[in-house]
C-alpha positions in Angstrom: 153.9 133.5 -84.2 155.9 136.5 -84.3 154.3 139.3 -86.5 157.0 139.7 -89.2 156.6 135.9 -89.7 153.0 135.6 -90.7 152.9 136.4 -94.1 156.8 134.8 -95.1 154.9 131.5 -93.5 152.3 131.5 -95.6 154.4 131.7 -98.8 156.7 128.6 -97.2 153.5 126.6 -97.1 151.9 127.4 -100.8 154.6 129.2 -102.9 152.1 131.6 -103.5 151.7 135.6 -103.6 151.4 136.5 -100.3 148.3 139.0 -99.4 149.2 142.1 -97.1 147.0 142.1 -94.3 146.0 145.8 -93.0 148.3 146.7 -90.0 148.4 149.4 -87.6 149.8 150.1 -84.0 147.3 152.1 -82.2 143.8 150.4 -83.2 142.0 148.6 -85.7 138.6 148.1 -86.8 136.7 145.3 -90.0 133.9 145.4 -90.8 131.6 144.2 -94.3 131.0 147.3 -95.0 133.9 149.9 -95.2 131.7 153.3 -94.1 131.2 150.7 -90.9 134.7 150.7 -90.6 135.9 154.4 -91.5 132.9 155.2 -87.9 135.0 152.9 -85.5 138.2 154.1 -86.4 136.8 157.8 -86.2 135.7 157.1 -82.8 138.9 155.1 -81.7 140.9 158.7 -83.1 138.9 160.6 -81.1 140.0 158.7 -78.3 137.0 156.4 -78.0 137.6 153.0 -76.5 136.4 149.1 -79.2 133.3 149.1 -77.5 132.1 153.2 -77.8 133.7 152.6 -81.3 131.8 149.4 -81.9 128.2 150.9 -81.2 129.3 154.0 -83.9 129.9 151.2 -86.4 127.0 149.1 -85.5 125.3 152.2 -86.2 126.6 153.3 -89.6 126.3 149.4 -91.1 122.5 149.1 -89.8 122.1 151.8 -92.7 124.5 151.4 -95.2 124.0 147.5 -95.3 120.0 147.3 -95.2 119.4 143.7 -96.5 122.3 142.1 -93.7 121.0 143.9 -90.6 118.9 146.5 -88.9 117.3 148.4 -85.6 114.6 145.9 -85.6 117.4 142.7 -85.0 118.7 141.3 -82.8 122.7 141.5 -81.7 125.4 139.8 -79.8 129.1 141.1 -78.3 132.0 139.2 -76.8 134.0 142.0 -75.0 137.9 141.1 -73.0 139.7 143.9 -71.6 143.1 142.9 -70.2 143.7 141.0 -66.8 139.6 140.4 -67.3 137.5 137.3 -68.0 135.3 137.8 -71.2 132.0 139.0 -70.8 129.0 138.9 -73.3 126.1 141.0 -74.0 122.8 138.9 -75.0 120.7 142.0 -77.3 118.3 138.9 -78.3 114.6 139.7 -78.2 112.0 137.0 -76.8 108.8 135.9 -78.5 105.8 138.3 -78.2 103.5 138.0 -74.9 100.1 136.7 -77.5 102.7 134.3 -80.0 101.5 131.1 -79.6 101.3 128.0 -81.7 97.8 127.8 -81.1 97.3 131.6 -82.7 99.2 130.0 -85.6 97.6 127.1 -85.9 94.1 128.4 -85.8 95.1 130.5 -88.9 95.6 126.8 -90.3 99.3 127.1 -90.8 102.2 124.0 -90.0 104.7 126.8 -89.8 105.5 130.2 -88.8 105.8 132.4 -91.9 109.5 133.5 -92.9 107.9 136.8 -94.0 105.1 139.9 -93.4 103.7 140.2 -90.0 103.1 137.2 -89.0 107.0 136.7 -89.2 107.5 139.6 -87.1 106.8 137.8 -83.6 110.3 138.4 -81.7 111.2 142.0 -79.5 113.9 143.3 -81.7 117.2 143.5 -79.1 119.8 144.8 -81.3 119.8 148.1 -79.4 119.3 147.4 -76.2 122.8 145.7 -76.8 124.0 149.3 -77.8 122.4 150.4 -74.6 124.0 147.9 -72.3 127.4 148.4 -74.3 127.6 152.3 -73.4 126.9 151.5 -70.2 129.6 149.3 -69.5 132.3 151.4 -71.4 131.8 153.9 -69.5 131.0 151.9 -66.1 134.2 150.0 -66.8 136.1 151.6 -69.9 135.5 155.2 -68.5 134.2 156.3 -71.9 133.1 159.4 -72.6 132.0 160.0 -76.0 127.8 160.4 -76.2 125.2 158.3 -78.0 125.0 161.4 -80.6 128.3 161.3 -81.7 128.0 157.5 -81.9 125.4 157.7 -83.9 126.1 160.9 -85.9 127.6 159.3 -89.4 124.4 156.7 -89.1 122.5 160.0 -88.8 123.8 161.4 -92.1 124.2 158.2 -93.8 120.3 157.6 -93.6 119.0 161.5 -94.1 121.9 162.0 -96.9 122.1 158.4 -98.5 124.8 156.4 -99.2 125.7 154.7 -102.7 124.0 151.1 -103.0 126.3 148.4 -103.0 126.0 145.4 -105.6 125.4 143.1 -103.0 122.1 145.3 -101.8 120.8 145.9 -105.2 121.3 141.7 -106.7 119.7 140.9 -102.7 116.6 143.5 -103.5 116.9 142.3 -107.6 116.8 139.0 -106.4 114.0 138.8 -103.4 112.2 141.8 -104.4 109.4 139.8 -106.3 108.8 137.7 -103.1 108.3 141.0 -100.5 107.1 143.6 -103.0 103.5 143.1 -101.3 105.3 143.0 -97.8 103.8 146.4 -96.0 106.6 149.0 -96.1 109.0 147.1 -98.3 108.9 148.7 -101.6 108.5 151.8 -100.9 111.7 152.0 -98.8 114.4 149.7 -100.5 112.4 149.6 -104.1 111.0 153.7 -104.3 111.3 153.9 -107.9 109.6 150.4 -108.5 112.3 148.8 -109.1 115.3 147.1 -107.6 117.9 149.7 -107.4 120.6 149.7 -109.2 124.9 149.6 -107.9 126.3 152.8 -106.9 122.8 154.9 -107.4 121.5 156.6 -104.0 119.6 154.9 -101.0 118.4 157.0 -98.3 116.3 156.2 -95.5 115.3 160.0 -93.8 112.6 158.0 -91.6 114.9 156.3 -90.2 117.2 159.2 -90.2 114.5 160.7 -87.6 114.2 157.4 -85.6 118.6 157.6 -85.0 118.2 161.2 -84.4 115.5 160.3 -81.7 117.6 157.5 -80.0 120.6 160.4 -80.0 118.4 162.9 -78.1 116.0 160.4 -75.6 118.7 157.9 -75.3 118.8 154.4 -76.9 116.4 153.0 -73.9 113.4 155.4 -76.2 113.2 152.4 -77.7 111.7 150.1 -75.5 110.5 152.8 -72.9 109.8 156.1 -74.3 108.0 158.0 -76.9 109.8 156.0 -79.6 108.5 152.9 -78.2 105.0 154.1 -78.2 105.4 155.0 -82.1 106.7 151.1 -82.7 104.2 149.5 -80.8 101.6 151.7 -82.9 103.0 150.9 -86.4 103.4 146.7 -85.1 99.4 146.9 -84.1 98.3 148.5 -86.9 100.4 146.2 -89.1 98.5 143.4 -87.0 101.9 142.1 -85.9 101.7 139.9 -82.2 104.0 142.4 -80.2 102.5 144.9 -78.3 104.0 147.9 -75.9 104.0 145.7 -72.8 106.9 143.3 -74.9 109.1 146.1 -75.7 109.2 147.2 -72.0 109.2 143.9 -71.1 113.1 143.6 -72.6 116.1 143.9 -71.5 119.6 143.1 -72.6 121.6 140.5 -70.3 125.0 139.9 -69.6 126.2 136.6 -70.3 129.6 134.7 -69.3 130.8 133.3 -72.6 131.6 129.8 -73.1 135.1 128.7 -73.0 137.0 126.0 -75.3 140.6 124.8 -73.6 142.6 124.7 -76.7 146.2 123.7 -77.1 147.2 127.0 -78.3 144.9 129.4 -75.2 141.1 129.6 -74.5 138.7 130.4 -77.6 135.1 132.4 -76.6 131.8 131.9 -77.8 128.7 133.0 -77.0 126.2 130.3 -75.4 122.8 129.4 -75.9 120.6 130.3 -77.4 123.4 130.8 -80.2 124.9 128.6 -81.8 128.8 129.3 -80.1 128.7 126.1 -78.8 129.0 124.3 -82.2 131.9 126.7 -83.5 133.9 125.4 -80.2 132.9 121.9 -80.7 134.1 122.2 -83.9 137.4 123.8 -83.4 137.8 121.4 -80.1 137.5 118.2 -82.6 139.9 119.8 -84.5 142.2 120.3 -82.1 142.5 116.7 -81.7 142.2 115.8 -85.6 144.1 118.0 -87.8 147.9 117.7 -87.9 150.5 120.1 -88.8 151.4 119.0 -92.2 148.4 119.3 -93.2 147.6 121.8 -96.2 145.2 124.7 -95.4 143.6 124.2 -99.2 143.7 120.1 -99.0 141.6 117.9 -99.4 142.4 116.2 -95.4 141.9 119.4 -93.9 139.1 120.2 -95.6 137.6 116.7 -95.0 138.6 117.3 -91.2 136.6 120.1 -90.9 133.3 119.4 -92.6 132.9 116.3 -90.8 134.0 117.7 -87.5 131.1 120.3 -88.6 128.7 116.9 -88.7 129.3 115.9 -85.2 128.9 119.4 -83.8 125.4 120.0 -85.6 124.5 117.1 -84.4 124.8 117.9 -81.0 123.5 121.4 -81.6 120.2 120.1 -83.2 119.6 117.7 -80.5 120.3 120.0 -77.3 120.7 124.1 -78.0 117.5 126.1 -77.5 116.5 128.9 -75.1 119.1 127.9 -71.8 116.2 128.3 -69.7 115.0 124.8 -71.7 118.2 123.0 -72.1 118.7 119.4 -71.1 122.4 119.8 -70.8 125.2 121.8 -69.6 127.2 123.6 -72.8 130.0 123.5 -70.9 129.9 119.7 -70.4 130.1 119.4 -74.1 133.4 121.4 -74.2 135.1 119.0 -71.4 138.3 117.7 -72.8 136.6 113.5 -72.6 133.6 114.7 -74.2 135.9 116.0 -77.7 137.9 113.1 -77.1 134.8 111.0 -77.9 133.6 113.3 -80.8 137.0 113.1 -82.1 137.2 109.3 -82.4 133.8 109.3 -84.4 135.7 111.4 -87.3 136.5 109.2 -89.7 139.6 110.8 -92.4 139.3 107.9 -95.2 135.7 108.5 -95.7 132.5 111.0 -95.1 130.0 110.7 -92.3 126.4 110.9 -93.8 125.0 114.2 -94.0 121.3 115.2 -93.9 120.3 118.7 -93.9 121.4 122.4 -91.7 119.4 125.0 -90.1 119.4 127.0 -93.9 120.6 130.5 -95.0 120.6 133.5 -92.3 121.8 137.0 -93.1 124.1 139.0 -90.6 127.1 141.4 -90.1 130.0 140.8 -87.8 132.4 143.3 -87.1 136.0 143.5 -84.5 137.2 146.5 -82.8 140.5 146.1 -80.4 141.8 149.8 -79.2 144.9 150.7 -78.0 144.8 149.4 -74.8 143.9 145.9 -75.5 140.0 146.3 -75.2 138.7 143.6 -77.9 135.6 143.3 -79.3 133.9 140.7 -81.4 130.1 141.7 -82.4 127.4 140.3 -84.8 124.1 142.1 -85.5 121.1 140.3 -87.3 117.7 140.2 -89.1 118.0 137.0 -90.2 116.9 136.2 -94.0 117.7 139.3 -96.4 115.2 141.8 -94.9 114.2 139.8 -92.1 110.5 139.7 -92.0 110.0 142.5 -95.0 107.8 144.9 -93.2 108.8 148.5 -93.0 106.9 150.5 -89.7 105.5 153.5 -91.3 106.1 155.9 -88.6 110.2 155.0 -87.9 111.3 153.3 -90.6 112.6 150.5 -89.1 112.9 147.2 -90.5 111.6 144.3 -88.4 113.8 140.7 -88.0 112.2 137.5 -88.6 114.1 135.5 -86.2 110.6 134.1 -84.8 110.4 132.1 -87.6 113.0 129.7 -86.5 110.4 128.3 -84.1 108.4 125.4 -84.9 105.0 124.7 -84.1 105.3 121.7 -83.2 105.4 121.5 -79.4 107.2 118.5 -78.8 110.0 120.1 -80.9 113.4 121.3 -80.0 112.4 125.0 -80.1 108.8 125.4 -79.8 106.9 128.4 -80.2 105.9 129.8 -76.8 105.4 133.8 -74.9 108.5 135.0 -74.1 110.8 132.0 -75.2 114.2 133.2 -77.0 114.8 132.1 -80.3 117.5 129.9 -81.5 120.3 131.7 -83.2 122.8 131.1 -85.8 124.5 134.1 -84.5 127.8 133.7 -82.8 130.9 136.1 -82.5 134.3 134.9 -81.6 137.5 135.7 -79.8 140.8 133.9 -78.7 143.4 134.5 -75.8 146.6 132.5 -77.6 149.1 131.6 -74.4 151.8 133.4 -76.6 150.0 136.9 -76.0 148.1 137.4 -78.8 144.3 138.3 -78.5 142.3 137.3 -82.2 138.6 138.1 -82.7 137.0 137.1 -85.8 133.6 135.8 -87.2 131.5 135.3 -90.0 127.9 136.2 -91.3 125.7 133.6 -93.0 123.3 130.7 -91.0 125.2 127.4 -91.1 128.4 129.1 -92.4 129.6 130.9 -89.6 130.6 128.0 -87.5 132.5 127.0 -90.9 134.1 129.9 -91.7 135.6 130.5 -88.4 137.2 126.7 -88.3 139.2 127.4 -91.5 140.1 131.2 -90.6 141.0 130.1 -87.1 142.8 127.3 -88.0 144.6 129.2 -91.0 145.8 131.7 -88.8 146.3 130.3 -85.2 147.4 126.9 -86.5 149.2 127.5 -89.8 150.3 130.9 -89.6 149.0 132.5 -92.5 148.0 136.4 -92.1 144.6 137.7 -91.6 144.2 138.8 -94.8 145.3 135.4 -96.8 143.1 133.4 -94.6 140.0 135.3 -95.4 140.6 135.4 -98.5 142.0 131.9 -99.2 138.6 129.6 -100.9 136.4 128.3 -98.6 133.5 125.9 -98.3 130.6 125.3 -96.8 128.5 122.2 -96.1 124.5 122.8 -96.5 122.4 126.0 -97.5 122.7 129.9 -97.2 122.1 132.5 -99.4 119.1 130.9 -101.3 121.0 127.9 -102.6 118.3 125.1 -102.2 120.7 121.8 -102.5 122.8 120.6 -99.2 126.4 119.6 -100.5 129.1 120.7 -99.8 130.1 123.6 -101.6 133.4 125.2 -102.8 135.3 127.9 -104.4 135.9 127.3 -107.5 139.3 128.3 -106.7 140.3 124.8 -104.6 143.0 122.8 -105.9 141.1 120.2 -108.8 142.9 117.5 -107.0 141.4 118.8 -103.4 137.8 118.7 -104.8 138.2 114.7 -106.9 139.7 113.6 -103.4 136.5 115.2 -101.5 134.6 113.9 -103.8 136.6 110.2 -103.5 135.8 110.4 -99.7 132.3 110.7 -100.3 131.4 114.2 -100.2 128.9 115.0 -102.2 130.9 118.4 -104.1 129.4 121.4 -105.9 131.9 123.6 -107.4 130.6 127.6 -106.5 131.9 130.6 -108.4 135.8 131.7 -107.0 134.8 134.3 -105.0 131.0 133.4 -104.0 129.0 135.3 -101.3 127.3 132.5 -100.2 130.8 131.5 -98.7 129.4 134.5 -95.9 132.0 137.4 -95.5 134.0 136.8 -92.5 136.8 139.3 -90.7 139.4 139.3 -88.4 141.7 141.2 -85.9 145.1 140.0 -84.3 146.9 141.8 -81.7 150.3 141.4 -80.7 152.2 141.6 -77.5 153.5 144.0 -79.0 151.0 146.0 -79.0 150.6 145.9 -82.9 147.9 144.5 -84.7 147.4 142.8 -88.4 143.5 142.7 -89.9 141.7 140.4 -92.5 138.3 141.7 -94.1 136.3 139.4 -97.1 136.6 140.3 -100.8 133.1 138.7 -100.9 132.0 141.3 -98.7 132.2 145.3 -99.3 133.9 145.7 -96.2 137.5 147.3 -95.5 140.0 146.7 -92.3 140.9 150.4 -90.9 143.7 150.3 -88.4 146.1 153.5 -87.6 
């Protein structure tokens, strides 16, 4: 749909006031955290290419948005340049070397802890992703910029502080009773002991030092150099599992991304061990289900979605682990036969049962596309708020909990075992529409993602509404993030009453969420034009800004 068209569309369709997406002609940048998105677009006018701009707001957003992400996560990139295929970038850390279940078990536990360091059993690959990123920008981008100038407004974020957002201080208010007594917890993110309070100043100079130290030795330091050696010293004398020999054990992988054939171009995901493959499914159902009168705040599509959500969790529960332990082929899944058959199972006069999700994760995703066409789609993680709590002494870094999405159960899907990758809810998206335009977009938020990036994707590449109106339009989301402890479907407050009684007639079983809630994940999103001009989305639920010039 022609650009001038977008936002006149979306007022045909609802008669409402139409939101002004953020537009620009030479680059764009969205991210959840506007600092995040002021670094990219200072590197892209600079002349820096998405993915040199990407690692400066990676950066910037591991500081200024402590409870979403961090160094010690992991991270995942969907990168197209034009006349190439797609590649990914897999910055996912394994299981430690010495993380059994049978360590865990003979401490007489069923489950791996979701905090302290027990929790902290998985490499953090966040930036080896940065690493493997530079390296192909300048391999294939010719960039030029260096890793201290990427990570120079990081640097002074963390040594100078930045102001605390509300959504850090209710995150610390509200999980600061259950980490307090994590090591390292509250004396960075509660110094005054207390939760801090919106707008007041969080600094970080330890891990100010640690960025400066990646800028000077290079980002490898950090599996392979002094900086590793200070890690691995603060994980043993914590009495984490990982050890020296499992930093310089990883490495970041490239990955070819998976591929849905949709009726309007090809839509990108990562694969295993994220959870791509049931955003794809998802939209490929949809494909086939939803209609074009359909109303992008009804009831039908709404019903569409959540149940084509069902099938695709289904499948994902049953089959997606570490690929070197799949039992099927992701892309057999996506074959046009095999979403013919999911899409006859959805039923639109009544809901499918539902049991229970995968639960809450915590995560930022952020788009770059540059002047030349380079598009990037990136999502960095510690999974819950904090991750694991624990704070190393020595860098100041964060550790992820993403280990505790094993189970110790080894006949499970994803059992605990050395060196096995953990399942991840993380998943950045991109599209190639057959009329020119290139879209990348996500979400943050566990079992939300995948539904937040059905109804912005189909808002926009189906319905036509602007980037800005489909972020921002109500959304919903089936199951539990952001400590909510029931499994219905939830929505804005802001739906049509006569969307949620007719949800609710179909068998959904609906809880009504504040208008703008955070638990709805804050999602973001970039179109460029063959034009050459672009239009960007960013979340009101989020503190996040779209920066384009």
């Amino acid at each position: 749909m022609p650009l001038e068209h977008t936002a006149e569309r979306f007022a045909e369709l609802h008669a409402a006031p139409t939101l002004n997406p953020t537009r620009g002609s030479r680059g764009m940048a969205v991210a959840p955290h506007a600092l995040a998105s002021q670094s990219a677009l200072a590197v892209l006018r600079e002349g820096g290419n998405a993915v040199e701009a990407m690692i400066a707001a990676a950066a910037t957003i591991a500081v200024v948005y402590p409870h979403m992400n961090s160094i010690g996560g992991d991270g995942f990139w969907l990168i197209s340049r034009p006349g190439h295929a797609p590649i990914g970038i897999e910055a996912c850390g394994a299981a430690a070397m010495r993380a059994d279940i049978a360590t865990y078990r003979a401490l007489g536990l069923s489950a791996v802890p979701a905090r302290g360091p027990l929790a902290a059993n998985t490499v953090a690959g966040t930036v080896s992703g940065w690493d493997f990123a530079q390296r192909y920008s300048q391999a294939a981008l010719g960039g030029r910029l260096p890793v201290a100038r990427l990570l120079e407004d990081a640097i002074h974020y963390a040594k100078h502080g930045v102001p605390v957002t509300r959504s850090h201080a209710d995150c610390v208010a509200g999980k600061g009773a259950e980490l307090h007594n994590v090591a390292g917890f509250a004396p960075t993110f509660m110094p005054d002991a207390r939760a801090p309070r919106t707008g007041e100043r969080f600094a970080n100079a330890r891990l100010a030092a640690t960025l400066q130290q990646l800028a000077d030795a290079g980002l490898d330091d950090f599996y392979r150099g002094d900086l590793a050696r200070s890690i691995a010293r603060d994980l043993s004398s914590l009495e984490t599992l990982i050890t020296l020999d499992d930093l310089e054990r990883h490495r970041a992988r490239e990955r070819t991304p998976l591929a849905l054939e949709h009726t309007l171009g090809t839509v990108y995901n990562m694969p295993p061990p994220t959870q791509g493959l049931v955003s794809l499914l998802i939209l490929g159902v949809l494909d086939r289900v939803l209609t074009d009168g359909m109303d992008p705040l009804g009831p039908e599509f709404v019903h569409a979605c959540v149940e084509a959500t069902k099938l695709a969790f289904k499948v994902r529960d049953q089959y997606v682990t570490d690929p070197d332990h799949m039992r099927v082929d992701p892309d057999a899944l996506l074959a046009p036969a095999a979403l013919d058959a999911m899409a006859r199972e959805v039923s639109m006069s009544r809901a499918m049962p539902w049991g229970n999700g995968r639960g809450p994760g915590d995560t930022v995703w952020m788009g770059v596309v540059d002047n030349e066409g380079v598009a990037v789609s990136f999502i960095q993680s510690i999974y819950h708020e904090f991750g694991s709590g624990i704070v190393l002494p020595e860098s100041g870094i964060n550790w992820q909990n993403r280990g505790c999405s094993f189970s110790l159960d080894p006949a499970s899907l994803n059992p605990l075992m050395p060196g096995r990758r953990p399942f991840h809810t993380l998943n950045p998206a991109l599209a190639q529409f057959a009329d020119g335009r290139t879209m990348v977009y996500g979400n943050m938020g566990g079992d939300g993602q995948p539904q937040s990036q059905s109804a912005v994707f189909s808002r926009i590449a189906r319905y036509g509404w602007n980037p800005q109106a489909a972020i921002d339009a109500p959304r919903w989301l089936l199951g539990r993030t952001w400590g909510q402890s029931t499994d219905s479907l939830k929505l804005e407050a802001r739906f049509p009453a006569e969307t949620v009684d007719a949800l609710r007639a179909l068998g959904h079983d609906v809880e009504v969420l504040a208008a703008y809630d955070e638990a709805m994940g804050h999602a973001g999103a970039i179109v460029r034009y063959p034009n050459g001009l672009f239009e960007a989305g960013h979340d009101p639920r989020s503190d996040g800004a779209a920066a384009g010039w």
